[in-house]
C-alpha positions in Angstrom: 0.0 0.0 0.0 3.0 2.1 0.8 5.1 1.7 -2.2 1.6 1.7 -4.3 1.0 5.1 -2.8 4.4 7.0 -2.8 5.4 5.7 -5.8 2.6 7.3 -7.7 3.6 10.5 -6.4 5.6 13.0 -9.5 9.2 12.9 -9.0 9.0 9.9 -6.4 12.0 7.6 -6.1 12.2 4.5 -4.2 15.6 3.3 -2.8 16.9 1.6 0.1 17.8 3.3 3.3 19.2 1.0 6.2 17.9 -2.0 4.3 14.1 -0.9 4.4 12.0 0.7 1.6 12.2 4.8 1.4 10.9 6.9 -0.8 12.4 10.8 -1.5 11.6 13.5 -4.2 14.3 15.4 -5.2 16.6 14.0 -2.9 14.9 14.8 0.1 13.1 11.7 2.6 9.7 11.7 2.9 8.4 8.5 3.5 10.4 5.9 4.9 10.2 2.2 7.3 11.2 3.0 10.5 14.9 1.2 11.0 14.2 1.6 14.6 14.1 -1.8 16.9 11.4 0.6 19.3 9.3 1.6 16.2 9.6 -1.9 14.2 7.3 -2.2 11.6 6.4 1.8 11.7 6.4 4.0 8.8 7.7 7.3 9.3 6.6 10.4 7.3 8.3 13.5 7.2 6.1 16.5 8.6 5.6 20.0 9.0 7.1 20.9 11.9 4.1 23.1 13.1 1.5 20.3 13.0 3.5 17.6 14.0 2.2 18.1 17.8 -1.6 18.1 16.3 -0.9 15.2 14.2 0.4 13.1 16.9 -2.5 14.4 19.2 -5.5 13.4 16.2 -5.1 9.8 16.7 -2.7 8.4 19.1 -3.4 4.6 18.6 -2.4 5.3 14.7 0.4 8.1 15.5 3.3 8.5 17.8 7.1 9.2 17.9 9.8 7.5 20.0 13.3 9.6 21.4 14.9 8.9 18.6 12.2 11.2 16.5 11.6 13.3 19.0 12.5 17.6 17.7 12.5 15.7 14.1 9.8 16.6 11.7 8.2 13.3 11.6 5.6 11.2 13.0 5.8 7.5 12.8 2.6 5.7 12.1 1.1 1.7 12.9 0.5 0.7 9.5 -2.2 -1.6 10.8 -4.2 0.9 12.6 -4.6 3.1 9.5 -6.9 3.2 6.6 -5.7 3.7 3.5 -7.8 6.7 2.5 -6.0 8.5 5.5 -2.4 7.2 4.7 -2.9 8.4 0.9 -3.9 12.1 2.2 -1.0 12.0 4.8 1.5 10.6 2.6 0.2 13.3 -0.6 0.7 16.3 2.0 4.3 17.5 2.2 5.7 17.8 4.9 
């Protein structure tokens, strides 16, 4: 669903960052799999900095952040807990 989604975006590139799927336009991340043992199985998305807080605070059995992301603008999400109508929006929204 992921890779269906990203990839559709213009200018998308996948590629592999710490051996797990990532997608950037332009060079720059924006969608990636979490390489974090705390946030295995996560899929971190590159945010705006100003509605990171709100975003976490929306839905907090879909979104959360661990240290590791914590001052980072990005949000990592439970794949499973998430449609894929609202993954599509948040994934199509830069961040």
């Amino acid at each position: 669903m992921v890779r269906e989604i990203a990839g559709s975006l213009p200018e998308a590139e996948e590629y592999t960052s710490h051996s797990m799927p990532s997608f950037r336009v332009r060079g720059k991340l924006f969608v990636w799999m979490s390489p974090k043992r705390e946030a295995k199985g996560a899929l971190a998305l590159r945010v705006d900095r100003d509605e990171k807080q709100l975003i976490l605070e929306s839905n907090p059995d879909v979104y959360f952040e661990t240290p590791h992301y914590h001052g980072y603008p990005a949000v990592l999400i439970k794949l499973e807990k998430i449609g894929r109508d609202e993954l599509a929006e948040r994934i199509e929204t830069p961040g």
